[in-house]
C-alpha positions as CSV (number, residue, x, y, z in Angstrom):
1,X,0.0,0.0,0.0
2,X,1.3,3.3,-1.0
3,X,0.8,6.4,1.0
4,X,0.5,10.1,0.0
5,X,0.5,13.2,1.2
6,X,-1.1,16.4,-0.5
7,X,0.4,19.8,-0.1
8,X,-3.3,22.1,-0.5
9,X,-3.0,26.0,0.1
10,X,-6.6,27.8,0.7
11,X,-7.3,31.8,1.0
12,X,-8.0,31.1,4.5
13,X,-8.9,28.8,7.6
14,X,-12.4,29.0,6.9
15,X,-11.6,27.7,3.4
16,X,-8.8,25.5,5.0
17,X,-11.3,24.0,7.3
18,X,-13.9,23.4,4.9
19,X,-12.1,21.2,2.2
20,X,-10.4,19.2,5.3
21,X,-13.8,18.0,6.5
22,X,-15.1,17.2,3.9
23,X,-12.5,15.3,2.7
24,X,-12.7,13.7,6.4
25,X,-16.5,12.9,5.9
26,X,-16.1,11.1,3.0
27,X,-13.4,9.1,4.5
28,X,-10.6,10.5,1.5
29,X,-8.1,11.7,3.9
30,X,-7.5,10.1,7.2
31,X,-5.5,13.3,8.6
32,X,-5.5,17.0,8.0
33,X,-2.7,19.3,9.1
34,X,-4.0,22.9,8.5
35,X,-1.4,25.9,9.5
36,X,-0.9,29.7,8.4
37,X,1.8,30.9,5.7
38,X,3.1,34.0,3.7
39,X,3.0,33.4,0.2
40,X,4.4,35.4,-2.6
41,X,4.0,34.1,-6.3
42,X,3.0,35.2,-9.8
43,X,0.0,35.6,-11.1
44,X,-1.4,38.1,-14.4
45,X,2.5,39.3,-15.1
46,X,3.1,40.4,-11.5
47,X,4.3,39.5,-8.3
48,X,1.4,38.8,-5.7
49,X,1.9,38.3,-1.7
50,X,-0.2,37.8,1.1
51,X,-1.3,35.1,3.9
52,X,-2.7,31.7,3.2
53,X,-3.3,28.6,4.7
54,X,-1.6,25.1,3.9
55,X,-3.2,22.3,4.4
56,X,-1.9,18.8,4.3
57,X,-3.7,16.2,3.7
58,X,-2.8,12.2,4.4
59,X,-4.3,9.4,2.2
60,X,-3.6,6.3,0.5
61,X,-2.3,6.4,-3.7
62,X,-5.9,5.0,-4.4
63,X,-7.7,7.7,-3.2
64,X,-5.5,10.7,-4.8
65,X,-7.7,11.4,-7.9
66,X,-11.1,11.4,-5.9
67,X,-9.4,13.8,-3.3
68,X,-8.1,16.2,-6.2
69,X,-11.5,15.7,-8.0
70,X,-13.2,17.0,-4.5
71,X,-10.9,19.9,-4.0
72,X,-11.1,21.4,-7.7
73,X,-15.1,21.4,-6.9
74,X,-15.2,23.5,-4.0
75,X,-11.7,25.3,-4.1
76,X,-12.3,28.9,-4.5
77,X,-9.4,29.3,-6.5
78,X,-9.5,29.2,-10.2
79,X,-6.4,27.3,-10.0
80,X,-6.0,25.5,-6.9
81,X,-1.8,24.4,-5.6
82,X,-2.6,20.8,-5.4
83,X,0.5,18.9,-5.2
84,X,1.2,15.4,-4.3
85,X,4.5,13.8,-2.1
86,X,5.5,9.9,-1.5
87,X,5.8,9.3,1.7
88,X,6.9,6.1,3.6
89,X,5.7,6.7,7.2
90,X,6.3,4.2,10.4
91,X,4.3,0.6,10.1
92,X,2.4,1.6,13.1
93,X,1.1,5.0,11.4
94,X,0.7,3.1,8.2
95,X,-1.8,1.2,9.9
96,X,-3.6,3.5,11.7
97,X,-4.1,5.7,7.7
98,X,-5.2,2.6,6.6
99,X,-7.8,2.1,9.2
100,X,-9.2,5.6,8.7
101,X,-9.4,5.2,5.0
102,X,-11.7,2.0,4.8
């Protein structure tokens, strides 16, 4: 079983809270880690800034597309960051996503 972790930024912890549980009612994630950052990017030919939220999301390989799906339909950015890392974690944390995710 592979595991995966999703690197999600929101406009803010209402938003950030809102995708996480849903994700978590649907049983798509088994873990959301939801914290505050500065962000400065481009966007329209000019450098942007300001605060966002990042949430991180844990879930099994299987389950990526349906999470992405689920975030693209209530993201409230046109393009949502949603970005996907392997991870190997510890057997006893393995099992315990697992368990969440079934």
């Amino acid at each position: 079983m592979t595991f995966t972790f999703l690197y999600v930024t929101a406009s803010n912890e209402r938003e950030a809270k809102k995708i996480a549980y849903q994700l978590l009612q649907k049983k798509l994630v088994a873990c959301a880690n939801i914290f505050p950052i500065q962000s400065l990017y481009w966007w329209e030919g000019k450098i942007k800034g300001g605060k966002e939220m990042v949430i991180i999301l844990k879930t099994m390989k299987e389950k990526v597309a349906f999470v992405r799906k689920e975030i693209e339909n209530i993201h409230s950015y046109s393009i949502p960051c949603i970005t996907e890392i392997a991870v190997k974690p510890n057997k006893q944390y393995a099992r315990w996503l697992k368990e969440q995710l079934v």
